[in-house]
TORBAFI-454619 format. One record per residue (C-alpha): chain; residue number from 1; z, y, x; residue in three letters. Coordinates in steps of 0.2 Angstrom, whole numbers, plus 2048, in hexadecimal, padded with zeros to 3 digits. Example, Ala and Ser with C-alpha at 12.3 -4.5 7.8 and 13.67 -1.06 7.14 Angstrom:
+--------+-----+-----+-----+-----+--------+
: chaine : num :   z :   y :   x : residu :
+--------+-----+-----+-----+-----+--------+
:      A :   1 : 827 : 7EA : 83E :    ALA :
:      A :   2 : 824 : 7FB : 844 :    SER :
+--------+-----+-----+-----+-----+--------+
***
This chain:
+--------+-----+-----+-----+-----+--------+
: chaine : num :   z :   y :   x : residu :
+--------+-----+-----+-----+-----+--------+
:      A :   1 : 2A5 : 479 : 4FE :    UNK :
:      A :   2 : 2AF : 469 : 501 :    UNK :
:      A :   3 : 2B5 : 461 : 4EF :    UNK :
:      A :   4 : 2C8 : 462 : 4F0 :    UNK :
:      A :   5 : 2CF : 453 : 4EF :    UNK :
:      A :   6 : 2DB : 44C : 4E2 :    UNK :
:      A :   7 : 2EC : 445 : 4E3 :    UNK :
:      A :   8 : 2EB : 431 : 4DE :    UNK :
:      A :   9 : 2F5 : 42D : 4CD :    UNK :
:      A :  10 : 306 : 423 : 4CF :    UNK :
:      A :  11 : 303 : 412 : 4C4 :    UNK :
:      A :  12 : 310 : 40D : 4B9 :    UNK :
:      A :  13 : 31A : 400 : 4BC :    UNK :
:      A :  14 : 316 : 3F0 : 4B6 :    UNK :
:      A :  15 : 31B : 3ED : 4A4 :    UNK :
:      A :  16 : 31F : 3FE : 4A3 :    UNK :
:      A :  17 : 312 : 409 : 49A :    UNK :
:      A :  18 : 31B : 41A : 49A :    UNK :
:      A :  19 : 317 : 41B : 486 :    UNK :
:      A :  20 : 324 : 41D : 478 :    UNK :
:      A :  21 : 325 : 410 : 46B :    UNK :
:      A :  22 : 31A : 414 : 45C :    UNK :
:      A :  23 : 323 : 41D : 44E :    UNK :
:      A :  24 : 325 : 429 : 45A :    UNK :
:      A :  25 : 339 : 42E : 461 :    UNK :
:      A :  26 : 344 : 41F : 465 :    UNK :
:      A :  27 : 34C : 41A : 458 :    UNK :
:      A :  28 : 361 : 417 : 459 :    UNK :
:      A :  29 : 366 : 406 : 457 :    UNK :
:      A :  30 : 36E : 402 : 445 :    UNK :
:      A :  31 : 37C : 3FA : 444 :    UNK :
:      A :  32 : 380 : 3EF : 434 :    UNK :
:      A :  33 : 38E : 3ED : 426 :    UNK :
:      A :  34 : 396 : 3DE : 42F :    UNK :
:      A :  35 : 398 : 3E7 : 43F :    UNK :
:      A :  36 : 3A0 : 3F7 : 437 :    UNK :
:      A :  37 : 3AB : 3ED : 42C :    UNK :
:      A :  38 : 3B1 : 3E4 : 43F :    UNK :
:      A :  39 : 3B6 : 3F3 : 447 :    UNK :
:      A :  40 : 3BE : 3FC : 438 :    UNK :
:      A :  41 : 3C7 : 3EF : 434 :    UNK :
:      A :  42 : 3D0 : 3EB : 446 :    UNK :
:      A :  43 : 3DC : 3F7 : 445 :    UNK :
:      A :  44 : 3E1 : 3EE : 435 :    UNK :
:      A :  45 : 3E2 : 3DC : 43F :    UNK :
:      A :  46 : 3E9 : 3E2 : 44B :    UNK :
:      A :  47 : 3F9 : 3E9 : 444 :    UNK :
:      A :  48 : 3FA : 3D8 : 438 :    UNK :
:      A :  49 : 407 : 3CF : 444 :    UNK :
:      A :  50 : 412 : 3DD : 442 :    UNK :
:      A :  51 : 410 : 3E1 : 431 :    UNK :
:      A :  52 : 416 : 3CD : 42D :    UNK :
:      A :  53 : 422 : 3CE : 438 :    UNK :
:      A :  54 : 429 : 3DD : 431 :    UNK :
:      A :  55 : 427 : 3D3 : 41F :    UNK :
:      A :  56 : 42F : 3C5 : 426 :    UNK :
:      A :  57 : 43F : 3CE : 42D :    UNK :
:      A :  58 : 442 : 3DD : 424 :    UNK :
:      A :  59 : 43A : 3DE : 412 :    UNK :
:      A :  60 : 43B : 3D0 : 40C :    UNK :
:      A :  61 : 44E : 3CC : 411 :    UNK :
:      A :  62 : 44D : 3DC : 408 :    UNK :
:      A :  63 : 446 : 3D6 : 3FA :    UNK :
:      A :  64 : 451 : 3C7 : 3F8 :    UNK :
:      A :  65 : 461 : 3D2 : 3FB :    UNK :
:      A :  66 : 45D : 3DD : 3ED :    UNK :
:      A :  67 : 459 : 3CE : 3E1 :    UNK :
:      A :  68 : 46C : 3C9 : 3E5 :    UNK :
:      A :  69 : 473 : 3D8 : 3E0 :    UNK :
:      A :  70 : 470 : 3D5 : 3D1 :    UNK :
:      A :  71 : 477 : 3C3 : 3CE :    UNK :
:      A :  72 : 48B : 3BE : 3CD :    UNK :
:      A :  73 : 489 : 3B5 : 3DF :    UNK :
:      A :  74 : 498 : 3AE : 3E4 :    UNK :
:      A :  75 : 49D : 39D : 3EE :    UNK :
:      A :  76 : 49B : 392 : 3E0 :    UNK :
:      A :  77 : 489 : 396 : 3DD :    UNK :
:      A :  78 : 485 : 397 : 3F2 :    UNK :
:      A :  79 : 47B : 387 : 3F1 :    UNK :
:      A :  80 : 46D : 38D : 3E6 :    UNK :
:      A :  81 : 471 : 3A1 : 3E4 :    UNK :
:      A :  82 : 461 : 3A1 : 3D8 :    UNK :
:      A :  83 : 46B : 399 : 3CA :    UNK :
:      A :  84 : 478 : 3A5 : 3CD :    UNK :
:      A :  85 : 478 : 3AF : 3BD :    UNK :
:      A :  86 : 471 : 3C0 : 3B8 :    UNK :
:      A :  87 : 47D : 3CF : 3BD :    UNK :
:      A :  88 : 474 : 3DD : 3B9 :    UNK :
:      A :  89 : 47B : 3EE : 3BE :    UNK :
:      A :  90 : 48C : 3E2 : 3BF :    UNK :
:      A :  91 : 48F : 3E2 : 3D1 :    UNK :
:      A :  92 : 488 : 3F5 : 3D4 :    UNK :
:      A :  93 : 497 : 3FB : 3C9 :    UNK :
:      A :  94 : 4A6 : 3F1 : 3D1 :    UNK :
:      A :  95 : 49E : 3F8 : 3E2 :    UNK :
:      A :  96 : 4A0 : 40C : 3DA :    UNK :
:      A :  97 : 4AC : 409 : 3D1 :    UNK :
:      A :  98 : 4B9 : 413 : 3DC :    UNK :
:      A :  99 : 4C7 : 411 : 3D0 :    UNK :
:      A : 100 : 4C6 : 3FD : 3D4 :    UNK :
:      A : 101 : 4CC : 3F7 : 3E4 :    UNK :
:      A : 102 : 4BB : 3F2 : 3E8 :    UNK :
:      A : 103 : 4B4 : 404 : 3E7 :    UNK :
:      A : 104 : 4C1 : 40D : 3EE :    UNK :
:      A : 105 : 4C0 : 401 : 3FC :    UNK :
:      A : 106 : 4AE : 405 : 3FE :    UNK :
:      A : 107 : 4B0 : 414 : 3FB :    UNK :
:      A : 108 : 4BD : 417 : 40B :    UNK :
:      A : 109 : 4B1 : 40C : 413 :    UNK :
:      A : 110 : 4A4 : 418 : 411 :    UNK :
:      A : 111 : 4B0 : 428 : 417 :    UNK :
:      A : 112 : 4B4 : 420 : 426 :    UNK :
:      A : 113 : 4A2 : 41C : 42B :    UNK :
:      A : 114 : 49C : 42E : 428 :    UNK :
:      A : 115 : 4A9 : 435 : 434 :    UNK :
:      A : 116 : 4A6 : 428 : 43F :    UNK :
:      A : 117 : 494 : 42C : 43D :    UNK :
:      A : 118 : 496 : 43E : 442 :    UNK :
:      A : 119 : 4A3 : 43E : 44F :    UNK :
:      A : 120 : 496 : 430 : 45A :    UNK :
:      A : 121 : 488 : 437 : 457 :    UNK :
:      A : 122 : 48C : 44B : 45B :    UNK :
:      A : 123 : 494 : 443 : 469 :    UNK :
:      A : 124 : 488 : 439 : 46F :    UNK :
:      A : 125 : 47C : 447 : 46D :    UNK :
:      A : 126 : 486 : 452 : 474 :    UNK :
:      A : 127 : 48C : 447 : 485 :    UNK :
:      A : 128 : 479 : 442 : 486 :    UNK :
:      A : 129 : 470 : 455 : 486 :    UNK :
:      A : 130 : 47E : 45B : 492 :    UNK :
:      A : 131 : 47B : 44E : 49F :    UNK :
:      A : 132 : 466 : 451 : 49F :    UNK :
:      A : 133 : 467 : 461 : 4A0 :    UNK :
:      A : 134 : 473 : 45E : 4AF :    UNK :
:      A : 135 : 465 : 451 : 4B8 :    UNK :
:      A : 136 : 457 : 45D : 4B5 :    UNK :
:      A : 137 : 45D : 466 : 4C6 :    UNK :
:      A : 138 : 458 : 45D : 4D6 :    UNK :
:      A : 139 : 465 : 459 : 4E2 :    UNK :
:      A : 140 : 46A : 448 : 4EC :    UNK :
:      A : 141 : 46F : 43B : 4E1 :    UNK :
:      A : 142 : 467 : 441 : 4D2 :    UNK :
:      A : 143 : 45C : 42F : 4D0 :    UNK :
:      A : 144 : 46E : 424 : 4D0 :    UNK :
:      A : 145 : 475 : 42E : 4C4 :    UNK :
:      A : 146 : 468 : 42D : 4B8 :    UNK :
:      A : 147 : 46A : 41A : 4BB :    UNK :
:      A : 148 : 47B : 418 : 4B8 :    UNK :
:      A : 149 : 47A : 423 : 4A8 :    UNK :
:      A : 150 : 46F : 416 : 4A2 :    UNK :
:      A : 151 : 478 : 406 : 4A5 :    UNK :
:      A : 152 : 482 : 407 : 496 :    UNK :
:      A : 153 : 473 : 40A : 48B :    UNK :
:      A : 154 : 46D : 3FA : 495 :    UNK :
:      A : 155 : 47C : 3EF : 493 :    UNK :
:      A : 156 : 47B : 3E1 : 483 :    UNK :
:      A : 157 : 486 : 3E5 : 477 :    UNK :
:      A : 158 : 490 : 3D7 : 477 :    UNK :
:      A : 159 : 494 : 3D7 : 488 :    UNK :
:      A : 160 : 498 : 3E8 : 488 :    UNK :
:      A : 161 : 4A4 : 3EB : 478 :    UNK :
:      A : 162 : 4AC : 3DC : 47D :    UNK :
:      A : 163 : 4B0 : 3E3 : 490 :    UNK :
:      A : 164 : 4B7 : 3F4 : 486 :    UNK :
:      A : 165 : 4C0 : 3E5 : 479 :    UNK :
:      A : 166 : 4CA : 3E1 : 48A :    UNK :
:      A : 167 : 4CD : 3F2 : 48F :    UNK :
:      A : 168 : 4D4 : 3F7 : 47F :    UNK :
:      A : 169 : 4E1 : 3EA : 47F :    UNK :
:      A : 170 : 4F2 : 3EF : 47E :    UNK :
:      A : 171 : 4FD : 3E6 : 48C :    UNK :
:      A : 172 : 4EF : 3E4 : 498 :    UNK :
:      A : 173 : 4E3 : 3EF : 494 :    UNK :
:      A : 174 : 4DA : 3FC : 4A2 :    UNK :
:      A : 175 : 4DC : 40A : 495 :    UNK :
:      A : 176 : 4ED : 408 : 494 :    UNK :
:      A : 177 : 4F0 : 406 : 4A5 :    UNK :
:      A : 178 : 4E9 : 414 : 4A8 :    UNK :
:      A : 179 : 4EF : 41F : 49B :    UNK :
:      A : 180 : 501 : 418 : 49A :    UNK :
:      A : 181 : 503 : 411 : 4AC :    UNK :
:      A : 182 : 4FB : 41C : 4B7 :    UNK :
:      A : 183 : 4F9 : 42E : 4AD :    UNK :
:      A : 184 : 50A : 429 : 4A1 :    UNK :
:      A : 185 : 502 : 434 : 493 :    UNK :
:      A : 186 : 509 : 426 : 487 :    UNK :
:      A : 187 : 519 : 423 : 483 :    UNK :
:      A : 188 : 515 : 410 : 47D :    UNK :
:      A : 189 : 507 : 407 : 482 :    UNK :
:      A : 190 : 4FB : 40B : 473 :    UNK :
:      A : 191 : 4F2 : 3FE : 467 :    UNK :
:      A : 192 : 4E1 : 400 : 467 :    UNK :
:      A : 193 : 4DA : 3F4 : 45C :    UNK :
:      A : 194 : 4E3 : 3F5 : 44C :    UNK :
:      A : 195 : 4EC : 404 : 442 :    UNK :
:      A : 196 : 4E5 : 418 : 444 :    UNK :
:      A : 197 : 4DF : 415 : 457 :    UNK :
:      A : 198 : 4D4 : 408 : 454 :    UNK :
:      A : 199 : 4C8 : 417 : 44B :    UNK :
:      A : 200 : 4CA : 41E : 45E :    UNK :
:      A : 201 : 4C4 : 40D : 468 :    UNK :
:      A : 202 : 4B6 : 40D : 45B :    UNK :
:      A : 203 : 4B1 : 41E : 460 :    UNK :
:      A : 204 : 4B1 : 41B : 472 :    UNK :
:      A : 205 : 4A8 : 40D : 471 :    UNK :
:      A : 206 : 499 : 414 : 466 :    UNK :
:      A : 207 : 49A : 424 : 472 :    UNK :
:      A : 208 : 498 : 41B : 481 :    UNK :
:      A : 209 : 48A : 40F : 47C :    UNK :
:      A : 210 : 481 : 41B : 473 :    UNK :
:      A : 211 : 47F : 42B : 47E :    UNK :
:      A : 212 : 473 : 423 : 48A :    UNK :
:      A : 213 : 464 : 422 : 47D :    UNK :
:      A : 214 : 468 : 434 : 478 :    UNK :
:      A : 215 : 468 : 43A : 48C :    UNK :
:      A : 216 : 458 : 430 : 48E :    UNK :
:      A : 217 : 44F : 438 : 481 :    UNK :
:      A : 218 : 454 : 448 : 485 :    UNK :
:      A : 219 : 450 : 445 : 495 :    UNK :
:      A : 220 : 43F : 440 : 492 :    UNK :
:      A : 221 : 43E : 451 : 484 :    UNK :
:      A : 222 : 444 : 45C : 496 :    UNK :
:      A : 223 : 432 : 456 : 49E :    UNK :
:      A : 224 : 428 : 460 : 494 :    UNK :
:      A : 225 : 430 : 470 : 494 :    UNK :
:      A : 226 : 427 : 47C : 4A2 :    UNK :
:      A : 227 : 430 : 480 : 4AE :    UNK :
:      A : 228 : 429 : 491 : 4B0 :    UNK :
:      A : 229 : 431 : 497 : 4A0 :    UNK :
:      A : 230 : 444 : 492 : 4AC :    UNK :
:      A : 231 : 43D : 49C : 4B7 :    UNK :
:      A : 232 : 437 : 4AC : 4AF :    UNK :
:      A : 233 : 448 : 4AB : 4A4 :    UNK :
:      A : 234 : 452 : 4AC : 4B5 :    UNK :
:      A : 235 : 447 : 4BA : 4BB :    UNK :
:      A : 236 : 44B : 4C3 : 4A9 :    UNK :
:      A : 237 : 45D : 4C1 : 4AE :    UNK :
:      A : 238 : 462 : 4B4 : 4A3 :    UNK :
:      A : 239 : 470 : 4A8 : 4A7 :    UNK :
:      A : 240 : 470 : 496 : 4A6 :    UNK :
:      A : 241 : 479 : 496 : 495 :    UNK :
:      A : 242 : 46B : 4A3 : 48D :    UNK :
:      A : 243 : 460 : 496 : 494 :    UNK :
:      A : 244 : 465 : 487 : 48C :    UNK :
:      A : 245 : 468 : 492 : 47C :    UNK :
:      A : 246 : 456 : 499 : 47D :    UNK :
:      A : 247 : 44A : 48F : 486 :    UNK :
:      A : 248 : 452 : 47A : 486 :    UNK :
:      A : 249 : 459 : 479 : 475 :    UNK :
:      A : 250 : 448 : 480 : 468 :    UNK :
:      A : 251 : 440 : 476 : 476 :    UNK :
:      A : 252 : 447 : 468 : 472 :    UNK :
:      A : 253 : 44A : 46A : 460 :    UNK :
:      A : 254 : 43A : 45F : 45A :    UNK :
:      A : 255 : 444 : 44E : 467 :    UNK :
:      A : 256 : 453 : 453 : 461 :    UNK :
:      A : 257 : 450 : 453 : 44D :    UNK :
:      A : 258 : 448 : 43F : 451 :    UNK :
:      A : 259 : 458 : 43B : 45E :    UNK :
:      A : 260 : 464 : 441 : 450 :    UNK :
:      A : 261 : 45C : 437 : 440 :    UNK :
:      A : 262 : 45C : 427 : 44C :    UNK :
:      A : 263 : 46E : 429 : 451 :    UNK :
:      A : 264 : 472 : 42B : 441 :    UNK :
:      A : 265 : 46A : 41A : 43A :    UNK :
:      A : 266 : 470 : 410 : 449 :    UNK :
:      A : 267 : 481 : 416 : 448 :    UNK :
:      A : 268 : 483 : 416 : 434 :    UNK :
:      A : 269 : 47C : 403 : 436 :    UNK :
:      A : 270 : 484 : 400 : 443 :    UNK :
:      A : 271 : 48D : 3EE : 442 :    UNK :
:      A : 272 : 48E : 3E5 : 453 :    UNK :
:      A : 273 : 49B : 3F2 : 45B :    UNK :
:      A : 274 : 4A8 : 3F0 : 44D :    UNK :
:      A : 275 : 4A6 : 3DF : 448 :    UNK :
:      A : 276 : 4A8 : 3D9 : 45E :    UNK :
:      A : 277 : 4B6 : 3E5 : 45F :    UNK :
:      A : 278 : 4C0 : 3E0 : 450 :    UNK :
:      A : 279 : 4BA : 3CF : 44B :    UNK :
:      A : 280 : 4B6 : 3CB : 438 :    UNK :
:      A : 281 : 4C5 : 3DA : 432 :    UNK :
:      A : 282 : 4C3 : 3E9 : 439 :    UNK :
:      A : 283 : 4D1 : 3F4 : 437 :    UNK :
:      A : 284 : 4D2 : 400 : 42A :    UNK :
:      A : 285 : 4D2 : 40F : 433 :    UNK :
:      A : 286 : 4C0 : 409 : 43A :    UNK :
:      A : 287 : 4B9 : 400 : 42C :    UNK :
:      A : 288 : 4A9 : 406 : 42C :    UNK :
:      A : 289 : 49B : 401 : 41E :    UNK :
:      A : 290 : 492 : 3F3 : 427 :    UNK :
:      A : 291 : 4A2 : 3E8 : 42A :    UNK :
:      A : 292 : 4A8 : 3EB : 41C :    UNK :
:      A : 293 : 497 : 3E4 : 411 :    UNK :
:      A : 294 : 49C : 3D5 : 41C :    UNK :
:      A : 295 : 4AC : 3D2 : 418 :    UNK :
:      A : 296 : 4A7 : 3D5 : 404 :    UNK :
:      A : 297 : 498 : 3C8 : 408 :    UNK :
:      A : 298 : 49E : 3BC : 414 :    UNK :
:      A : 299 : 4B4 : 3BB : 413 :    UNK :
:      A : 300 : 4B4 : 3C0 : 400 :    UNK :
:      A : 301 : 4A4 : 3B4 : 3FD :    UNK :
:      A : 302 : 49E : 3C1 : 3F0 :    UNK :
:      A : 303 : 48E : 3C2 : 3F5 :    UNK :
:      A : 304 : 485 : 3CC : 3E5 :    UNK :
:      A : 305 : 493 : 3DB : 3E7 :    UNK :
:      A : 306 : 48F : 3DA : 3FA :    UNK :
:      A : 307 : 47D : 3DC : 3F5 :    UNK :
:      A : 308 : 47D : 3E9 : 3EC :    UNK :
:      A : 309 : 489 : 3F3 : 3F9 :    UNK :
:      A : 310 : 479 : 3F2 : 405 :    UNK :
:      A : 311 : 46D : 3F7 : 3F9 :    UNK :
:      A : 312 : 477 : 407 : 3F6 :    UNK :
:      A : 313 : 478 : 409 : 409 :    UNK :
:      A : 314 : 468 : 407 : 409 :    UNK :
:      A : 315 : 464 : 411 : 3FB :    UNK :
:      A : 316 : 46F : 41F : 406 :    UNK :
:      A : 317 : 468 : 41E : 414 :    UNK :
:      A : 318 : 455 : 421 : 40F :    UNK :
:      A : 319 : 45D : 432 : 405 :    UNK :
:      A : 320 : 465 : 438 : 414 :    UNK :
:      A : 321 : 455 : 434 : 41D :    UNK :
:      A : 322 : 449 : 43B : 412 :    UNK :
:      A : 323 : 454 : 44B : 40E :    UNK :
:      A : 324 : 453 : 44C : 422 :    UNK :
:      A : 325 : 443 : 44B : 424 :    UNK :
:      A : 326 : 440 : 458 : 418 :    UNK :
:      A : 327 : 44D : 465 : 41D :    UNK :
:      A : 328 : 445 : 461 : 430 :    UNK :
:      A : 329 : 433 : 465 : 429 :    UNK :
:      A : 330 : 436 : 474 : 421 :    UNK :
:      A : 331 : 43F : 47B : 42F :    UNK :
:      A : 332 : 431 : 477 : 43B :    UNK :
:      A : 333 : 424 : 483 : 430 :    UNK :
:      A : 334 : 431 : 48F : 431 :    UNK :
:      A : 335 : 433 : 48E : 442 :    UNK :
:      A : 336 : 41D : 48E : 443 :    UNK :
:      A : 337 : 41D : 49D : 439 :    UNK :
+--------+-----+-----+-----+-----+--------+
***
């Protein structure tokens, strides 16, 4: 019989053996203590910018504002407000003291900025969830309309209160030509800036710079409802009103609770529409809270009682908020369960 003859062995490769490592399995490579404490801690560097930033802008003006509040500030001690002397609670009870002119000042201040508050920003809201939910449809010109929704929104604010400052005046102003010249729905030309009107021109202003950042982000809260659930509540029989009803609004009632709490803050702080439209005295019909800490701080040069009016803003603001935020919660585990 012939010997069978067997298959040459392939030779490793050079420098390659084919064995493990003695100690047998390949052991992972460690890492050590200085490279660990790298990566978890670059998170932390990278939001350092921000974080002095926000130091340097926000708290600790903050800070220094709330220390004010608590000294007799006035012109005479402008120079060096450290020396000022020690107030105490001083200033907190001229500003609540609504028998006072000061508080009852304030405190019509305050009226007037919380109707305002409403009225701009159910408004804005309201103008800004009506015209998405027009633009979710598809027809010719839907992508210039969006555009031209959002050149308010796009405008600087000083240029644009100032255009409506023009608009509203009362011998030449577009508004009253067109309401009185053209339309004659007034008798007289009407004055928009000072007495019971100028609460109106406020209005319109805030409305119409304001309802773009609500249709925008109502807009963007549309995209992610499905369009199959339209389309089986058509094929149900509902109308377009049963949809909005049922499907859009709990859709977008997570967009909506954030859109409503920033309105809120922007509108109640809001200092740049007044303060361009009026000037340094805003009429009383539309003094709202911010012009008038101003006017307390900067035309009175009272600087402590101006003090402690933003801190109680302050301390307002963060008590709507938080109470907000927890009625919002508890309504979304309801809503889960």
């Amino acid at each position: 019989m012939t010997p069978t003859a067997t298959a040459p062995r392939e030779q490793a490769p050079a420098g390659r053996t084919g064995r493990r490592p003695a100690g047998g399995e390949d052991r992972p490579r460690r890492t050590g203590l200085p490279g660990r404490l790298r990566r978890a801690g670059l998170p932390y560097l990278l939001l350092l910018p921000a974080l002095v930033l926000e130091l340097l802008v926000h708290l600790v003006p903050m800070v220094v504002g709330t220390a004010m509040s608590f000294k007799e500030l006035t012109q005479f001690h402008i120079r060096n407000w450290g020396a000022a002397p020690w107030s105490g609670l001083g200033n907190y009870d001229v500003a609540v003291d609504f028998d006072a002119p000061v508080g009852q000042a304030l405190l019509h201040s305050f009226l007037v900025t919380c109707q305002f508050t409403v009225l701009s920003v159910g408004l804005c809201w309201l103008i800004g969830t009506a015209a998405a939910v027009f633009l979710q449809e598809n027809f010719r010109g839907r992508g210039l309309l969006r555009t031209l929704f959002l050149v308010p929104y796009a405008l600087p604010v000083y240029a644009a209160v100032i255009t409506w400052a023009f608009m509203f005046q009362r011998d030449n102003g577009l508004v009253n030509h067109v309401l009185h010249d053209q339309l004659g729905l007034t008798g007289t030309p009407p004055f928009w800036l000072i007495g019971d009107n100028s609460f109106i021109a406020l209005l319109t202003v805030s409305v119409w710079k304001g309802w773009p950042f609500a249709f925008l982000i109502v807009m963007a809260g549309l995209q992610n409802i499905p369009r199959e659930l339209y389309e089986a509540a058509a094929i149900d029989g509902a109308g377009t009103w049963q949809q909005i009803r049922r499907i859009t609004l709990p859709s977008l009632r997570p967009v909506n609770q954030v859109l409503v709490l920033v309105l809120f803050l922007w509108t109640f702080n809001d200092f740049n529409t007044p303060y361009v439209l009026f000037g340094k005295s805003a009429p009383e019909a539309a003094d709202l809270v911010s012009v008038h800490i101003y006017q307390s701080s900067f035309v009175t040069w009272n600087f402590g009682t101006g003090a402690a009016m933003s801190v109680l803003l302050l301390l307002f603001l963060l008590a709507v908020t938080g109470i907000y935020l927890l009625a919002t919660s508890r309504g979304r585990k309801t809503a889960d369960v």
